[in-house]
ROKOLVO-492687 format. One record per residue (C-alpha): x, y, z; residue in three letters. Coordinates in nm, 2 decimals, m for minus. Example, Ala and Ser with C-alpha at 12.3 -4.5 7.8 and 13.67 -1.06 7.14 Angstrom:
# ROKOLVO-492687
NODE     xx     yy     zz zaba
NODE   1.23  m0.45   0.78  ALA
NODE   1.37  m0.11   0.71  SER
***
This chain:
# ROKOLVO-492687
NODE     xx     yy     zz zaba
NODE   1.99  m2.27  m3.12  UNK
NODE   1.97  m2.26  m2.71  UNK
NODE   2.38  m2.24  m2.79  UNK
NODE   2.28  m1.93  m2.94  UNK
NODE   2.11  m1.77  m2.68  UNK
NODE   2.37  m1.75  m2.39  UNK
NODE   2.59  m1.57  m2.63  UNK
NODE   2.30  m1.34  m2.73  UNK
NODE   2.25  m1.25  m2.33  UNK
NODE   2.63  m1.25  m2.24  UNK
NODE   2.65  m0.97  m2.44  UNK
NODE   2.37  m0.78  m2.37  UNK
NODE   2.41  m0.80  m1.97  UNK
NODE   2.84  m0.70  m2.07  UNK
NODE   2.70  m0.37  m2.24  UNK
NODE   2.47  m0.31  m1.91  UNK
NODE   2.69  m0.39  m1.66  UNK
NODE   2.91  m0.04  m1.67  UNK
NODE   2.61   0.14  m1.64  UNK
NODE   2.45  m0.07  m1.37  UNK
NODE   2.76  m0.05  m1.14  UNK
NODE   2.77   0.31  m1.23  UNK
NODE   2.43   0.36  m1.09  UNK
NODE   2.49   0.07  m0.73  UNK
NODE   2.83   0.33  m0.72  UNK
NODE   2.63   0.60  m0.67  UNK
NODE   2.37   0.46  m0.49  UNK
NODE   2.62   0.38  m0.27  UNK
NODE   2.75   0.70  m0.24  UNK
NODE   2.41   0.85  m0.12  UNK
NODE   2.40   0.58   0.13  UNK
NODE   2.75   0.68   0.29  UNK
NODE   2.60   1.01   0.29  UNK
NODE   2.23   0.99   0.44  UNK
NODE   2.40   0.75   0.71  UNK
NODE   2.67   1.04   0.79  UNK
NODE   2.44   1.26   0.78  UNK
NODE   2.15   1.09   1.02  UNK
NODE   2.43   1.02   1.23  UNK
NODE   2.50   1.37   1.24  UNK
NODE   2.16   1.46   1.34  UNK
NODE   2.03   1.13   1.55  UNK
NODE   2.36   1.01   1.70  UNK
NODE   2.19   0.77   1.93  UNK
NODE   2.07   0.59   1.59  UNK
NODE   2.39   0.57   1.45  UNK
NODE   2.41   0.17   1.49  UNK
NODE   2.10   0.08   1.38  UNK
NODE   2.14   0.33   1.05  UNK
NODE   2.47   0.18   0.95  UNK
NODE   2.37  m0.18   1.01  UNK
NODE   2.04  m0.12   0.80  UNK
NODE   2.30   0.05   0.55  UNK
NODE   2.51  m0.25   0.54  UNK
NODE   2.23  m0.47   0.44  UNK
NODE   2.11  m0.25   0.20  UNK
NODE   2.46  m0.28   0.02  UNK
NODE   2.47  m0.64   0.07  UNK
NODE   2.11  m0.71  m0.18  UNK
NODE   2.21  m0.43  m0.37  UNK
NODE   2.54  m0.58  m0.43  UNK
NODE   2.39  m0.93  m0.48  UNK
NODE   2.10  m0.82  m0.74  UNK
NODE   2.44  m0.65  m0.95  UNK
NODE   2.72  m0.95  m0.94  UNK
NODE   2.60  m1.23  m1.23  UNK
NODE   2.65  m1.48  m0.96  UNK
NODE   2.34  m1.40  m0.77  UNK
NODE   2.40  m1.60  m0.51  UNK
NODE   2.21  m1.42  m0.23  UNK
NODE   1.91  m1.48  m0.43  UNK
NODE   1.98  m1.85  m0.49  UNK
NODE   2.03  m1.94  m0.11  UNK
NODE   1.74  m1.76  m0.02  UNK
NODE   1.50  m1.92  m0.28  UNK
NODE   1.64  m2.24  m0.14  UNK
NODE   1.56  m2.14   0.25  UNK
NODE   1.19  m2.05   0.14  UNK
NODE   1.10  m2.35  m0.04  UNK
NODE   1.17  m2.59   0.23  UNK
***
């Protein structure tokens, strides 16, 4: 039965996984945007926006790839 259940969630996270990178695409997108824009407005910011925006990509782009492995080193660092 537990042979089962990776099968069961393979599939289910494959049918999600378009519409989740749809949704990081575009939230990515915005990103590019807001930061072009605030650099627009704030140009002394400019640095600190894009390096915030960086790291915002990074976890978003480690909360979408199955590997996760972001999460897993950082769960490692805290528990020590």
């Amino acid at each position: 039965m537990s042979a089962l259940a990776p099968v069961a969630t393979d599939s289910t996270n494959h049918r999600r996984s378009p519409r989740r990178e749809t949704i990081l695409l575009v939230g990515l997108v915005g990103l590019a945007v807001a930061v072009v824009l605030f650099g627009l407005v704030f140009p002394e910011l400019l640095a600190p926006a894009v390096a915030i925006a960086v790291l915002a990509a990074i976890v978003a782009l480690d909360w979408v790839l199955p590997s996760g492995e972001l999460r897993q080193m950082s769960g490692r660092h805290w528990m020590r």
